[in-house]
N, C-alpha and C positions, 0 to 999 in steps of 0.2 A: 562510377558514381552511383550510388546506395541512394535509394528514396529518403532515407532517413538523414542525410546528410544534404536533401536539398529542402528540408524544413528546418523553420527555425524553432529557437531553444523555446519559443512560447507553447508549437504547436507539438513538439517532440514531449513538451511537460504534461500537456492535457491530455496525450495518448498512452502515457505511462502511468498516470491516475487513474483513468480510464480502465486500462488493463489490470492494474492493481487492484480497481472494484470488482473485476467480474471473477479474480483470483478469490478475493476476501467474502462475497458473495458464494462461490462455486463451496471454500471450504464450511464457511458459516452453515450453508444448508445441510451438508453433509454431520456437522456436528450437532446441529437441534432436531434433526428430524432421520438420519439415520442412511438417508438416501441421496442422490445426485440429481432426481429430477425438480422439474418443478412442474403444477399442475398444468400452466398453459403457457405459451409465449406471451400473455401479458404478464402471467404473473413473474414470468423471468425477468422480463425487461423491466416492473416494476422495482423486484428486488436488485436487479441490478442498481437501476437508477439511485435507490434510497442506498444502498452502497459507497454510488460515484458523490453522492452528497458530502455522508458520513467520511470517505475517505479524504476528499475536498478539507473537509472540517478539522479532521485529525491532523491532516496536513499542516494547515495554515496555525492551527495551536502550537503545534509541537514548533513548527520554522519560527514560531515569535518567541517560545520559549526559550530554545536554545539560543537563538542570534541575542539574546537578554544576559541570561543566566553563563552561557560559556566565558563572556570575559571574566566573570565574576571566578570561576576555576579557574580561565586558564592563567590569571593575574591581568589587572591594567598593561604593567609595561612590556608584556610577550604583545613582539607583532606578531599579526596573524593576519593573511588575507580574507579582506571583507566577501562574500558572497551575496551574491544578487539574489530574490527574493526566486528567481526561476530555479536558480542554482538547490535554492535551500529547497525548495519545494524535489526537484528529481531526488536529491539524497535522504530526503525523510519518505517520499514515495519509494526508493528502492527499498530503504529500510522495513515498511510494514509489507511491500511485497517479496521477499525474503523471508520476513517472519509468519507469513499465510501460509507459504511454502512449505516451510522447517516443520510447521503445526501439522499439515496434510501428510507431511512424510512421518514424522512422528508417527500419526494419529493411525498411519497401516504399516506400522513396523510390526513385526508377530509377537516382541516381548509387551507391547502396549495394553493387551488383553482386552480389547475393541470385540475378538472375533469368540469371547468368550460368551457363554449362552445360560 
């Protein structure tokens, strides 16, 4: 039995948001300022923090957009199973932690010309 299987779906959401900030944060710095550090441990865990907000934020627009808008795509009469607001929250958090990723790998691929002078 795995830790993560003896937490439930609220507190497996928040730790994946969580991690998604410090993702979106680690790449964010590296693309405005060129480097990986940051000046201090406050200032990490500040930008963290304003990260775990904004990620928060992004989150909860995009899960009301879509749980809106998709039936409008997918038609009224397609059933389709309803997702609980936890549910919808991990798959738009996996979604922007995926695309931080895809950004950071991109962004030190050697055709990207990053390491041009």
């Amino acid at each position: 039995m795995t830790i993560l299987s003896r937490l439930s779906l609220n507190a497996k959401t928040g730790i994946l948001v969580a991690a998604t900030a410090l993702v979106v944060a680690y790449v964010r710095t590296f693309f405005q300022y060129g480097s990986y550090g940051w000046e201090s441990i406050g200032a990490f865990l500040i930008s963290w923090f304003i990260h775990y907000l904004g990620a928060w934020l992004f989150v909860a627009i995009s899960g009301a957009f879509i749980s809106k808008v998709a039936p409008i795509f997918l038609g009224t009469e397609s059933r389709r199973q309803e997702l609980s607001s936890s549910e919808l929250l991990v798959y738009v958090s996996l979604v922007v932690l995926v695309a931080a990723i895809v950004m950071f790998l991109l962004a030190h691929w050697p055709a990207s010309g990053i390491y041009d002078e």
